[in-house]
C-alpha positions in Angstrom: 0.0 0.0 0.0 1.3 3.6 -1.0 1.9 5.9 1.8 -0.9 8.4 0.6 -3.4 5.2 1.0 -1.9 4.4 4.6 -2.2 8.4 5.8 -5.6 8.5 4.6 -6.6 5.4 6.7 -4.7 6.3 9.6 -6.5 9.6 9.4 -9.8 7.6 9.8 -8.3 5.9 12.6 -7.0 2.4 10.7 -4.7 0.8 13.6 -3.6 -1.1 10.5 -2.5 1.5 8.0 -0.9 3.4 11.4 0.9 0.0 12.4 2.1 0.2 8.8 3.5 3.9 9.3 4.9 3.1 12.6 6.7 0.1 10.8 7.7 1.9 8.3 9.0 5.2 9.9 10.1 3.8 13.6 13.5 2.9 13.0 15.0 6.1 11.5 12.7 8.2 13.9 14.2 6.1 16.8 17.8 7.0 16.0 17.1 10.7 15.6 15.4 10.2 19.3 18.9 8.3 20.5 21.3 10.9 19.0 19.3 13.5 21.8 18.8 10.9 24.6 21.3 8.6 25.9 19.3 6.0 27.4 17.5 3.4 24.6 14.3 3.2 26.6 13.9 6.5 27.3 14.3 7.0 23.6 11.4 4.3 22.7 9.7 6.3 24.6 10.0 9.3 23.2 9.8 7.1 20.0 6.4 6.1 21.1 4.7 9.3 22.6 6.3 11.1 19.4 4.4 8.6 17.0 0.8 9.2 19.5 1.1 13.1 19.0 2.2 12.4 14.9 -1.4 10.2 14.8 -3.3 12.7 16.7 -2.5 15.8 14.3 -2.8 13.5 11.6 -6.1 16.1 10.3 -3.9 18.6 10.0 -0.8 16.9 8.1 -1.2 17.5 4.1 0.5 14.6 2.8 3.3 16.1 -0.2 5.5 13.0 -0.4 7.4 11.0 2.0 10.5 13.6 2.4 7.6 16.1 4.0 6.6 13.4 6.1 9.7 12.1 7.3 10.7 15.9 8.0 6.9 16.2 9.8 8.0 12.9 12.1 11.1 14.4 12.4 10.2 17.8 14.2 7.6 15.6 16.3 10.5 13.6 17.8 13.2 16.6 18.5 10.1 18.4 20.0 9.6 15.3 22.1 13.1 14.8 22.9 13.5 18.8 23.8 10.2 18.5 26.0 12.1 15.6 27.3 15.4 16.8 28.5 13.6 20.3 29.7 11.7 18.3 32.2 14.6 16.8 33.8 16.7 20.4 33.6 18.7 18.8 31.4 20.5 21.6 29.8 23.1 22.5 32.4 25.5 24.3 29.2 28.9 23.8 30.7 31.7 26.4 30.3 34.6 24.9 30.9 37.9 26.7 28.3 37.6 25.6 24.9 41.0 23.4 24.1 43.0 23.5 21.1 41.5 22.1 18.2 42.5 19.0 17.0 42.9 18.2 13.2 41.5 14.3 12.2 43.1 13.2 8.9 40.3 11.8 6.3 41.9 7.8 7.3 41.0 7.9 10.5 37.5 9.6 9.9 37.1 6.9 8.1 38.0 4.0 10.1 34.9 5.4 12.3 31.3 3.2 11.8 28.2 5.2 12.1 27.6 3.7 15.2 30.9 4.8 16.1 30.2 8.2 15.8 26.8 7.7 17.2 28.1 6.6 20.4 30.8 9.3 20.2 27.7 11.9 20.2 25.7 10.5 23.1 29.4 10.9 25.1 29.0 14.5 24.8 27.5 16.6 28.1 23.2 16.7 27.0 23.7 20.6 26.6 26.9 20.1 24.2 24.8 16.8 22.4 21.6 19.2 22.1 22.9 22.0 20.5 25.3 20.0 18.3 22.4 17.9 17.1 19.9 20.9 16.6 22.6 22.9 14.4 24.6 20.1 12.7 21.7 17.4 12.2 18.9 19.3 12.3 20.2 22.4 10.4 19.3 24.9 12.9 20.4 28.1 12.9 22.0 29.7 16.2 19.4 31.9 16.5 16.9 29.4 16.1 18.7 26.9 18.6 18.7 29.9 21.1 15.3 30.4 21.1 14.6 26.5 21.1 16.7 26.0 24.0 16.2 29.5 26.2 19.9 30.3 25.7 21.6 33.5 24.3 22.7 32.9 20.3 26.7 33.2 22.1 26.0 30.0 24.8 24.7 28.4 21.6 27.4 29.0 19.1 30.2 28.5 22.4 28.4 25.0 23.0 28.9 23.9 19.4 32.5 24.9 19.4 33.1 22.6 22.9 31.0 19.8 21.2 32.9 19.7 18.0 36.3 20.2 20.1 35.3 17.5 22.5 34.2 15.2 19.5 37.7 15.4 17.5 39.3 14.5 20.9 37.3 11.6 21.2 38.0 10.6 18.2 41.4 10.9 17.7 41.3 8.9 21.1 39.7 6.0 19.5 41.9 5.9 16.5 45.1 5.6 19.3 43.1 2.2 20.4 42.6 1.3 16.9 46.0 2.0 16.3 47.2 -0.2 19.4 44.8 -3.4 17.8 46.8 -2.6 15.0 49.7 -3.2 16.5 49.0 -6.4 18.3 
């Protein structure tokens, strides 16, 4: 069944054509609820309550092809996820110095698995991980990330800085272990 079919049916309440959705859309919407939330079941949760509020506003969604839905599920899970992590005053933004920046040659970049780098992210302090997601991933502007967040457009562009520092380190970290299997 075409997408179009399966929104019109879940419109009208179908737990079939909505199962088929939520099939369809759960495991890319799950990892862009992971890369905000560390733990996995706090994620499929979010997952889950983000899918309920998707189905319920389902009226108002005009279906124009499956990259406007995917970006529709998409805002509904980093609105989750942001509801989320305000809740538990998750967005302590740390301000500790910035350190040099380190430079990760193109081999060892790509020695790293997504998951790799996946992990790498949900490392990173929730404030550092938020901000990097909303403006890297998400394509959020600072402004916009400020506002999101309840942070001046400076905390948000210093955050990113300290997240992208912190990430090369921890890469360049991982490719000294890789380098040690190497060796052995």
């Amino acid at each position: 069944m075409e997408t179009a079919e399966l929104i019109r049916e879940a419109r009208q309440g179908s737990a079939a054509a909505q199962k088929c959705l939520f099939d369809q859309w759960c495991g890319s919407m799950l990892t862009v609820c992971r890369r905000y939330v560390k733990n996995t079941q706090d994620a499929e949760e979010l997952l889950l309550d983000g899918f309920y509020k998707f189905f319920k506003s389902l009226p108002s969604f005009r279906y124009q092809g499956d990259p406007a839905l995917y970006a529709w599920l998409k805002k509904v899970m980093v609105n989750e996820c942001l509801m989320f992590l305000r809740k538990r005053n998750s967005f302590t933004m740390l301000s500790e110095p910035a350190g040099e920046e380190a430079v990760v040659a193109e081999e060892v970049l790509d020695r790293l698995s997504a998951r790799d780098i996946l992990g790498m992210i949900l490392q990173l302090p929730v404030g550092y991980r938020t901000v990097f997601n909303l403006f890297e991933m998400e394509g959020r502007s600072h402004r916009e990330v400020a506002e999101l967040l309840k942070i001046s457009e400076g905390t948000s562009r210093s955050q990113l800085s300290k997240a992208k520092a912190l990430l090369q380190k921890m890469i360049l970290q991982n490719d000294m272990g890789y380098d040690k299997q190497q060796q052995q």
